[in-house]
N, C-alpha and C positions, 0 to 999 in steps of 0.2 A: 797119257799126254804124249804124240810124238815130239822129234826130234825139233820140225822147225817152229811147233810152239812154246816148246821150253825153251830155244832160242830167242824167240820172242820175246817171253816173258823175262829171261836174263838183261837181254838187252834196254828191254823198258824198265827196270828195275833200275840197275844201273846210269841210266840217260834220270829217272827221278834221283835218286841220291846225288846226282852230278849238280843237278840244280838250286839255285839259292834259296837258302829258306825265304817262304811269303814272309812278307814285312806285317807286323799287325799293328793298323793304324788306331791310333790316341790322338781325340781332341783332347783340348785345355783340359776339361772336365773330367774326363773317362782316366787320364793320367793322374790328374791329384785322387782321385777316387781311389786308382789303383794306389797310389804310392802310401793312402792313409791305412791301407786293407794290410799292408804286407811289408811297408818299413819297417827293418828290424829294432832300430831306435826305441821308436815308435811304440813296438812289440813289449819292449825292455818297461818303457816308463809305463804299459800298462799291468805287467805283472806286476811292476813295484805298488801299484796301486791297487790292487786287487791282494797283496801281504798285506797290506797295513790294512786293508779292511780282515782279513782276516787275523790280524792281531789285534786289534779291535774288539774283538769278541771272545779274545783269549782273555784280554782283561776284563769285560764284562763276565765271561765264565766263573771268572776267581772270586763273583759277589755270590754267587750262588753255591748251594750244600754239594759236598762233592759224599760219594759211595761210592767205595770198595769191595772188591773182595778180595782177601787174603787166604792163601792157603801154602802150610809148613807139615813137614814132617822132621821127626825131629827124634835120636837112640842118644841115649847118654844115661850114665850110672852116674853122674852127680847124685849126691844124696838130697838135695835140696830139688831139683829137677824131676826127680824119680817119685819124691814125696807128691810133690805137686800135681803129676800127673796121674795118680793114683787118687787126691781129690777131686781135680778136674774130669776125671771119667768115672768119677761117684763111685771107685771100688775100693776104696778104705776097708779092712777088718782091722781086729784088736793085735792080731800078728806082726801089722806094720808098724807097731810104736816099740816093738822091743827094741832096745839100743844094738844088736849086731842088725840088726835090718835097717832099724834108720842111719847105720854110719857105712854100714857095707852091701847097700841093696846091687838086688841084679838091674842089669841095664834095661832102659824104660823107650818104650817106643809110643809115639805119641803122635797121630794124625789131625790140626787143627785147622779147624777149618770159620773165616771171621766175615762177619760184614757187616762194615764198617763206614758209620753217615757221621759227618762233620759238616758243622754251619757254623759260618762264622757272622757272629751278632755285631762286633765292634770292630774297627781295627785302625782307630785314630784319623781314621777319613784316608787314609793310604790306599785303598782299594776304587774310594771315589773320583781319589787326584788320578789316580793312575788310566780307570775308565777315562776322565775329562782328556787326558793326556793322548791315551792312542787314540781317543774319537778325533783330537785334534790333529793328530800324524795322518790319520786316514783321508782325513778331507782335504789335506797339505794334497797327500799323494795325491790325493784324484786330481786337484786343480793343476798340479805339476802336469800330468797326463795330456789334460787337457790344454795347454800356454805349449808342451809339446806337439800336438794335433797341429795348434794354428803354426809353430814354426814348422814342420815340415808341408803344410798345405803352402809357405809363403816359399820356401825351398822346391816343393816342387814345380810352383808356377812360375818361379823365376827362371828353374833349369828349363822348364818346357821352352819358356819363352828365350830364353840363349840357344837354345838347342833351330830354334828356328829363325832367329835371327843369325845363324851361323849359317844356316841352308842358304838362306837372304843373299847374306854375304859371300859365298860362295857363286850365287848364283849373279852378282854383280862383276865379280872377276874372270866368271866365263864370257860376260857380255864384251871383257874391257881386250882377251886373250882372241874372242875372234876378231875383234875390231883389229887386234893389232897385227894378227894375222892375215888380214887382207892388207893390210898394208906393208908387211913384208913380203909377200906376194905378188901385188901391184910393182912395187918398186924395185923387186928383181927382175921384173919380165920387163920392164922399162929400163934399167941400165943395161939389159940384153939387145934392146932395139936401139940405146944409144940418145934414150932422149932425154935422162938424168943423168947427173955426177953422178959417184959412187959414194960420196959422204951422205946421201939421200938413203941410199939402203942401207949403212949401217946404222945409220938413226931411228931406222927400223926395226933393225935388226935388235938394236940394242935396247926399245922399248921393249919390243915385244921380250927380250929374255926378264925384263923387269917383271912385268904383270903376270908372266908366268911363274916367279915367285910369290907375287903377290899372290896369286892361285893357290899355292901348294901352302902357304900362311892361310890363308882362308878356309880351304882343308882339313889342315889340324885344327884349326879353333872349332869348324863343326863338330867333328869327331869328337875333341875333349868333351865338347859341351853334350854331344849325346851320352857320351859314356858317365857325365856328371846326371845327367838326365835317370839313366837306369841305376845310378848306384844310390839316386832317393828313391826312386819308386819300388828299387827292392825287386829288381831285376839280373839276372845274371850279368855276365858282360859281353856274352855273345848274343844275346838277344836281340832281332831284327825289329827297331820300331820307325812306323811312318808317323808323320806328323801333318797336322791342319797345315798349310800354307801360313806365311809369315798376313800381316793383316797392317793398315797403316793405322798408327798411336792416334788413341781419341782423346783429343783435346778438353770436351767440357767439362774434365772433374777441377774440381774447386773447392780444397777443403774449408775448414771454419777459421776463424783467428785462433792465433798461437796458444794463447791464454785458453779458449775453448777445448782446444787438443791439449794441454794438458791435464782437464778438469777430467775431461776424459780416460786420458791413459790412466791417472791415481785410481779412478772408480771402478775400470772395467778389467786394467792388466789382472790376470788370472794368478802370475807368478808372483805378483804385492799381497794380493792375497792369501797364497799359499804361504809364504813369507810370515805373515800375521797368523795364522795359523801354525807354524811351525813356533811361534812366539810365544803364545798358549798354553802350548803344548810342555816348552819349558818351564812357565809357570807352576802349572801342573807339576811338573817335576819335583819343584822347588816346594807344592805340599806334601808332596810325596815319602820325601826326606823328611822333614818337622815331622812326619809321623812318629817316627823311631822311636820319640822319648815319650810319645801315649802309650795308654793301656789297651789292652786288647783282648775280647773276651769272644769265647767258643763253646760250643755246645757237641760234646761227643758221644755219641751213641751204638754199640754195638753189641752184636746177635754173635755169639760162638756155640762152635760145634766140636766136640772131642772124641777120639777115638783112640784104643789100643790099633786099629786097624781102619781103614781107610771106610769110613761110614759117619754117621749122625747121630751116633746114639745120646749122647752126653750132651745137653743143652743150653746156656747159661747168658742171662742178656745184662748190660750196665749201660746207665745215663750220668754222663758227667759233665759239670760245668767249667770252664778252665778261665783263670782271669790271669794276663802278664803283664809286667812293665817294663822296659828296661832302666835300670837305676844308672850305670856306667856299663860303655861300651868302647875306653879309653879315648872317648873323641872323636870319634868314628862318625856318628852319627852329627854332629856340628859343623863337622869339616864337608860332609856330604851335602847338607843344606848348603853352606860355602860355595861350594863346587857347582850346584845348580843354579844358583844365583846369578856365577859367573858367566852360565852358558846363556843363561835367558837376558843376561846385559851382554851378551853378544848375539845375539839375535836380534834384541832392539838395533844395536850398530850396523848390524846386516840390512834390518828393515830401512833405516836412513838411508843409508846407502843406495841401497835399491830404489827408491823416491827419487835421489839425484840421478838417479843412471837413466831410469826414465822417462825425466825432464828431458835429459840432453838426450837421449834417443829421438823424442820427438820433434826437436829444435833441428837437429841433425837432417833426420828426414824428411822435415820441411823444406830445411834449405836445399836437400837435394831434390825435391820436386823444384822447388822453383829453378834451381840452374838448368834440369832438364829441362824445362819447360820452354827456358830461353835459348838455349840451343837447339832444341826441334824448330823451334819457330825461324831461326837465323838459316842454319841447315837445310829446312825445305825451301824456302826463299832463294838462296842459293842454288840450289839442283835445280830450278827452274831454270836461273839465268847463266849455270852452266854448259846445260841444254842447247838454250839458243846460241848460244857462243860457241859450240860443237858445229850447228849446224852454217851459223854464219861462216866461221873458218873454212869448211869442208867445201863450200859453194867459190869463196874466193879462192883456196885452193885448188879447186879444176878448173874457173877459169886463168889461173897461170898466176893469180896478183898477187900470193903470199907461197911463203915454204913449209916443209913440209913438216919440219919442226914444230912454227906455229900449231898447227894441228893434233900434233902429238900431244905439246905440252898441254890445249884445249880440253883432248880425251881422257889427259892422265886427271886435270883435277876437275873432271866429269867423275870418275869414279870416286875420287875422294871425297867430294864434296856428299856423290851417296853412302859412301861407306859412314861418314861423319852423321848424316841423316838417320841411318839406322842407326848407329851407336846411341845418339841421343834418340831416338824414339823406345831404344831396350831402356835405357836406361830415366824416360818416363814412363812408360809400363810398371818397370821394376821401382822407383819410388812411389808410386801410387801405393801397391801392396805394402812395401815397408812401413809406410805410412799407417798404413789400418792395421800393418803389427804393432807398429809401437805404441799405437794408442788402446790395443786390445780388444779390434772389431775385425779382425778379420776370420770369416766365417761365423757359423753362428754356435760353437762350441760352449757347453757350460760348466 
């Protein structure tokens, strides 16, 4: 390659690195999509969900014969040890009973090798509570998982939608920064010609430095609200995202009566349910414990293998049945039952609870749709007739009949009135969705 097109190629390299990462744009959809794929939250409550199924089945395991295999080696001059493994490897003679042998044998070396089947037939319904128990923890988790899905589906739509209603409002305060900028413009080249005071351009002058805060306020709320935006959907925080355009709030949703959204939220909330399940589960517990003082009975069976040296030669198999109970266990086992009782009556108090918290969630986010609801409605009403009061001012202004304050003060609550317009149109957007969280339909998770 010569000289001027590895220049070239430096140059174009460098002019790419210089330039700002493309922005990758997310509608509504494509962003909750994302943020459900790759919130680490999210991620968390589904591992926890996928343990309890697999302790799940660690308890189920414990109903079924468990097999082993065992293997020892094992040099010792015990006399009792030595004897033993001299029958075990079936090489007994008549040499080995004389009393200096049986009390002073040489050391015994002894390769065994076991396998080993245990079933257990009984065990006071403990293995059953315990199945009932984690089946019950696993479906908790899952449902948890899932009541997590729809809050971060409701999180992220709500940041999408701040995150664009920040753009919104940004993009109101550049309209209010140029307006106020021709007017301090207009009014400097006019006290230059002589044909206004000078209190005419500071009134100017001193709007315009307002709204230009109002700007740099408007700024950072975008900003936070993007960077709120990436840190649900599980994006770094330098990550460039474009967004759909801001869109005007649709008015015809209409929930049911109060009464109706409650009957609702008891049925469908996911986390009431996991709740009663987790209730269950301590039930379970609480037979789990009473088991202690049953009997318990097993069935054990094994194959051995003995050797002077590491082989098979020596054979020997036993079946045996084992029955226990425990008679005292100093209380152990009553204070345990105790103990589980107490948790599974704190989980009913939880469950209560939870009922009430519920209720008022949905009361709550009722009443917040309706105040939105009356404030878009008053808000857009208003920015219409601030409009026209913009433009009526602006007309009597150039012809001579009013000042120039008039106008200003026109334009500033021109913007307010649409800043307040969006604020309430986020803020019906965003009770809409809380709405269908807290009655437990939002999305169609199960």
């Amino acid at each position: 390659m010569d000289t001027k097109r590895l220049l070239g190629s430096a140059i174009g390299l460098g002019l790419a690195l210089a330039l700002p990462a493309r922005a990758e744009l997310y509608t509504l959809e494509q962003a909750v999509g994302y943020a459900l794929a790759h919130n680490p939250q999210l991620a968390a409550f589904r591992e926890q969900a996928r343990a309890a199924g697999a302790e799940r089945r660690v308890a189920e395991g414990a109903r079924l014969p468990q097999l082993d295999l065992n293997y020892r080696v094992r040099r010792s001059d015990n006399p009792l040890d030595a004897f033993a493994d001299k029958l075990n490897t079936r090489s007994v003679d008549p040499l080995d009973f004389e009393p200096d042998n049986l009390n002073e044998p040489d050391p015994s070396t002894l390769h065994a090798t076991e396998l080993l089947l245990q079933v257990p037939l009984y065990t006071g319904g403990s293995l059953t509570a315990r199945v009932r128990g984690a089946s019950a923890q696993a479906e908790a988790a899952r449902l948890e998982a899932s009541r997590a899905q729809q809050l971060i589906r409701y999180q992220a739509t709500r940041a999408y939608l701040a995150a664009q209603s920040g753009a919104e409002g940004l993009a109101i305060t550049n309209d209010a920064v140029r307006a106020a900028q021709a007017h301090a413009n207009t009014t400097a080249r006019l006290v230059r010609e002589g044909r206004i005071i000078v209190s005419d351009k500071l009134s100017a002058d001193v709007n315009l430095a307002a709204v230009q805060a109002m700007r740099e306020k408007a700024r950072t709320t975008a900003r936070l609200a993007l960077h709120q935006l990436r840190r649900v959907m599980g994006l770094p925080a330098g990550a460039v995202l474009a967004l759909s355009p801001w869109r005007e709030a649709r008015t015809a949703f209409s929930p049911p009566a109060l009464a109706d959204l409650e009957g609702r939220a008891l049925s469908a909330r996911l986390d009431l349910q996991a709740m009663q399940q987790r209730l269950g589960a301590a039930h379970a517990q609480v037979d789990a414990a009473r088991a202690g003082h049953k009997p318990n009975l097993n069935v054990i069976a094994s194959s051995n293998w003995y050797d002077e040296d590491l082989g098979t030669d020596s054979h020997s198999w036993s079946v045996m049945g084992m029955a226990s109970i425990n008679l005292f266990a100093g209380g152990r086992v009553q204070q345990q039952v105790k103990a589980e009782r107490h948790r599974a009556a704190e989980h009913e108090d939880q469950l209560h609870a939870l009922r009430l918290r519920i209720q008022n969630e949905v009361h709550d986010a009722r009443s917040r749709w309706q105040e939105a609801r009356a404030r878009l409605k008053i808000a857009s009403d208003n920015v219409a007739k601030a409009r026209r009061s913009v433009r009526l001012i602006n007309t009597r202004y150039g012809q001579g009949r009013t000042i120039l304050l008039d106008l200003l003060q026109a334009e500033r609550a021109l913007v307010e009135t649409r800043n307040e317009a969006l604020s309430a149109a986020l803020d019906y957007e965003t009770s809409i969705i809380a709405l269908r969280l807290a009655t437990g339909e939002l999305g169609d998770e199960t």
